[in-house]
SESE-960771 format. One record per atom (N, C-alpha, C, O): residue in one letter; x, y, z. Coordinates in pm, whole numbers, padded with zeros to 5 digits, always signed. Each point is the difference from the previous one (the first is absolute). Layout:
// residues N
aXYZ
...
***
This chain:
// residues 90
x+00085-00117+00000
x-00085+00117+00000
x+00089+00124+00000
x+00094+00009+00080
x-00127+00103-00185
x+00047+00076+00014
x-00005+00133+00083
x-00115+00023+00036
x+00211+00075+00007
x-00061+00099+00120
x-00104+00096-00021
x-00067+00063+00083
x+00065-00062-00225
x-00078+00096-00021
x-00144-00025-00047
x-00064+00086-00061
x-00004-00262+00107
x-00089-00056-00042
x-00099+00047+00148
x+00065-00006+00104
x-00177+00039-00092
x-00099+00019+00104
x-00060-00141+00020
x-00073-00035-00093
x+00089-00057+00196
x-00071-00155-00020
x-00176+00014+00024
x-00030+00114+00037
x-00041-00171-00045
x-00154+00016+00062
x-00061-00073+00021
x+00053-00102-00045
x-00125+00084+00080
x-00092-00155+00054
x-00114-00034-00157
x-00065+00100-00031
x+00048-00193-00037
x-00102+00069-00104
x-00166+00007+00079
x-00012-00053+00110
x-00081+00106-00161
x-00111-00008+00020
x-00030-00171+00096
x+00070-00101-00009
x-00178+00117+00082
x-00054-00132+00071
x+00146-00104+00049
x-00001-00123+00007
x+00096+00197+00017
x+00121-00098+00076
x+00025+00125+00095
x+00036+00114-00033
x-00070-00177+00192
x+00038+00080+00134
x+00087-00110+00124
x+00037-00117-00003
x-00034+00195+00074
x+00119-00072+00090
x-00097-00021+00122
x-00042+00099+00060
x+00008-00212-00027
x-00093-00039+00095
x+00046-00062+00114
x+00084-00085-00025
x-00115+00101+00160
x+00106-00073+00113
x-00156-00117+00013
x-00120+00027-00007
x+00196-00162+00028
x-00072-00085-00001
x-00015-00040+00136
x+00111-00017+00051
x-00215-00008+00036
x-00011+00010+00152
x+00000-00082+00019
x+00022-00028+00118
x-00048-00098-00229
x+00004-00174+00011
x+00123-00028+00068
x+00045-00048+00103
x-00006+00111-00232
x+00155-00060+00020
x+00118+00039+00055
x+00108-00058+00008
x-00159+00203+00042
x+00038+00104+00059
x+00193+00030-00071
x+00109+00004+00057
x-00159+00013-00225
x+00030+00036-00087
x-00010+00132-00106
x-00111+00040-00034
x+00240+00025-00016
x-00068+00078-00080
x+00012-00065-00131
x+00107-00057-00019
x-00215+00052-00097
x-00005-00048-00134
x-00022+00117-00109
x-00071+00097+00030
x+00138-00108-00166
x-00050+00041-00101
x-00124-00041-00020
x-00016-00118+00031
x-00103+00187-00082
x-00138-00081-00034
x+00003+00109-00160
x+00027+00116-00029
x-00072-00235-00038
x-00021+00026-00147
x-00154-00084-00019
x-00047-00086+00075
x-00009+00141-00200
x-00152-00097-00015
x+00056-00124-00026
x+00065-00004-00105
x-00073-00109+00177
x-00010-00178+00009
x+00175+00013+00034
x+00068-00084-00060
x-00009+00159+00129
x+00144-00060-00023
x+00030+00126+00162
x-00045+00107+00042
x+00124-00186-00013
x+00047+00073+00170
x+00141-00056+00021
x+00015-00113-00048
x+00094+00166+00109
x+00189+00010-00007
x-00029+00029+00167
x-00053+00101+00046
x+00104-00218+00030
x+00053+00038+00111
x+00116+00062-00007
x+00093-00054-00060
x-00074+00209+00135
x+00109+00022+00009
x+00105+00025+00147
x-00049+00028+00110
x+00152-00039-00125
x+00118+00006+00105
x-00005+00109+00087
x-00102+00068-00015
x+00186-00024+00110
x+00043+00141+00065
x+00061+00099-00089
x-00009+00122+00013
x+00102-00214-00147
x+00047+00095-00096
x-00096+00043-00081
x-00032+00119-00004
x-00009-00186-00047
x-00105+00009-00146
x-00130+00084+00082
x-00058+00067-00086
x+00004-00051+00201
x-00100+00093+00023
x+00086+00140+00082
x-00058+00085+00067
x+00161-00088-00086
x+00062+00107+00053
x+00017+00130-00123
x-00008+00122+00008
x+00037-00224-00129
x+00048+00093-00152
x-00135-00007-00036
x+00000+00052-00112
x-00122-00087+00141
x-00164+00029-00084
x-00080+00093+00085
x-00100+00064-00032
x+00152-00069+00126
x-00035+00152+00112
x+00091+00089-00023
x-00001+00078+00095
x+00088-00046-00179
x+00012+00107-00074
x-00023+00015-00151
x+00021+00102-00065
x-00070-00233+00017
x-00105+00062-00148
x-00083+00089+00003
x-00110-00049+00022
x+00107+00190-00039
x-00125+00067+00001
x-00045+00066-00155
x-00105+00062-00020
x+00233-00099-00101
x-00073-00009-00110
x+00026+00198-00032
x-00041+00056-00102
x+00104+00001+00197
x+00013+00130-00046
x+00155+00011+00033
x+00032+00108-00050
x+00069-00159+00102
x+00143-00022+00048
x+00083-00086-00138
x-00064-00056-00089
x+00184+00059+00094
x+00043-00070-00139
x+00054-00100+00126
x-00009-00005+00123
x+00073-00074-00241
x+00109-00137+00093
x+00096+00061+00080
x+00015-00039+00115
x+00077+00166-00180
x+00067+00008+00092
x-00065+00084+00108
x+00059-00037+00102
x-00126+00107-00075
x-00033+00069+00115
x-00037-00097+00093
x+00037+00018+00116
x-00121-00144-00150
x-00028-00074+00082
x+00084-00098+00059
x-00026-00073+00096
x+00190+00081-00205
x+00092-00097+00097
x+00063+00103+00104
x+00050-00035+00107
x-00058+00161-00152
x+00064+00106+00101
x-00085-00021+00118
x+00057-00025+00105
x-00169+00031-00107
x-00077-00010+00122
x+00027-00136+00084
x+00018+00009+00122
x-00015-00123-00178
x+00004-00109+00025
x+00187-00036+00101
x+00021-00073+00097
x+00071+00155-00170
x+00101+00022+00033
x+00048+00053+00124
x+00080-00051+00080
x-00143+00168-00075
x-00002+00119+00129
x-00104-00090+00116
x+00033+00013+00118
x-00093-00057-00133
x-00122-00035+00101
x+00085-00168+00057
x-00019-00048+00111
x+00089+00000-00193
x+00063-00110+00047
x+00131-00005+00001
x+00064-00101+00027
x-00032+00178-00047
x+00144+00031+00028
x+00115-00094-00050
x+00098-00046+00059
x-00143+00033-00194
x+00077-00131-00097
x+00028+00135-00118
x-00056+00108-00019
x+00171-00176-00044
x+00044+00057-00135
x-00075-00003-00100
x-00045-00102-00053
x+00020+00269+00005
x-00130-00018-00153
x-00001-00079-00067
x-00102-00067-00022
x+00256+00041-00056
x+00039-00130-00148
x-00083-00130+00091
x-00107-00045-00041
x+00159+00007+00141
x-00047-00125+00051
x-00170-00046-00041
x-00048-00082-00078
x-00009+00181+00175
x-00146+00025-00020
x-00079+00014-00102
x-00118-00038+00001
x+00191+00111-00128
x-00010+00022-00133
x-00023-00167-00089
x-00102-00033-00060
x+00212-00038+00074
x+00002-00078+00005
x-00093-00117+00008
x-00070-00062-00080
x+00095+00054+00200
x-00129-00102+00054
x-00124-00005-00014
x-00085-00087-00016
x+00092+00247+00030
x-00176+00035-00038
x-00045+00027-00146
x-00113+00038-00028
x+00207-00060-00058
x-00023+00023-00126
x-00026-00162-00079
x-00047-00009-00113
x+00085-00102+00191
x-00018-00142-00040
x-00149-00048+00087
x-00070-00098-00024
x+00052+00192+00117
x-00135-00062+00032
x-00124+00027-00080
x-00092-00071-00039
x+00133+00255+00023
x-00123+00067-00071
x-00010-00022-00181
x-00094+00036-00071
x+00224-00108+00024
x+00023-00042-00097
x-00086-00138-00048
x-00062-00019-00105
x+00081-00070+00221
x-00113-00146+00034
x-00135+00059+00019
x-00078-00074-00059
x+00025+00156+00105
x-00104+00054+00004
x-00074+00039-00140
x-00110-00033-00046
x+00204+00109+00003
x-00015+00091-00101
x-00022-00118-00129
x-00059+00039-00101
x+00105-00177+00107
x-00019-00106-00114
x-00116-00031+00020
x-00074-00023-00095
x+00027+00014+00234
x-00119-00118+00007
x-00138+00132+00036
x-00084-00018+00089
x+00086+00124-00166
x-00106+00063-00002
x-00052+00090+00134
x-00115+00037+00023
x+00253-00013+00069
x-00084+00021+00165
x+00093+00126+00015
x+00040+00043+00109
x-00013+00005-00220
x+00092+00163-00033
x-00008+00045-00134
x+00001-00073-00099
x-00012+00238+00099
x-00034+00055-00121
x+00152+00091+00051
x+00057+00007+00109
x-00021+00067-00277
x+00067+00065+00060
x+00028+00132-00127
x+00011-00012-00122
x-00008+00104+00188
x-00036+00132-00066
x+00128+00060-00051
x-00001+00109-00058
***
């Protein structure tokens, strides 16, 4: 992903905490992504008006890890996302 790409959730895919399972999940129509401490950490800063990099800067400063790192990592998740229909990106 590039820095200057804005990521977004598309239409009818939200981030739902599941009380079952006392989980947070991607929910898409017929299709739902349990996700990790990482993976709901970088989709609570999707807000669809921020590019990639502002949101690894944020992600960076707030955890106190190196941007490239974060850049990184979070660019292979939202990248897997981004194949299987559960990311748009502007």
């Amino acid at each position: 992903m590039l820095a200057q790409e804005v990521p977004t959730l598309p239409r009818g895919v939200r981030l739902h905490y599941d009380k079952v399972r006392e989980n947070w999940v991607l929910l898409a129509p017929e299709r739902a992504v349990t996700l990790d401490q990482i993976g709901h950490a970088i989709l609570t800063e999707v807000d669809g008006k921020r590019n990639f990099g502002q949101i690894t800067a944020a992600l960076s400063e707030k955890y106190k890890a190196p941007q490239d790192q974060i850049a990184e990592d979070s660019s292979g998740f939202l990248d897997a996302l981004r194949a299987r229909r559960f990311l748009d990106v502007m």
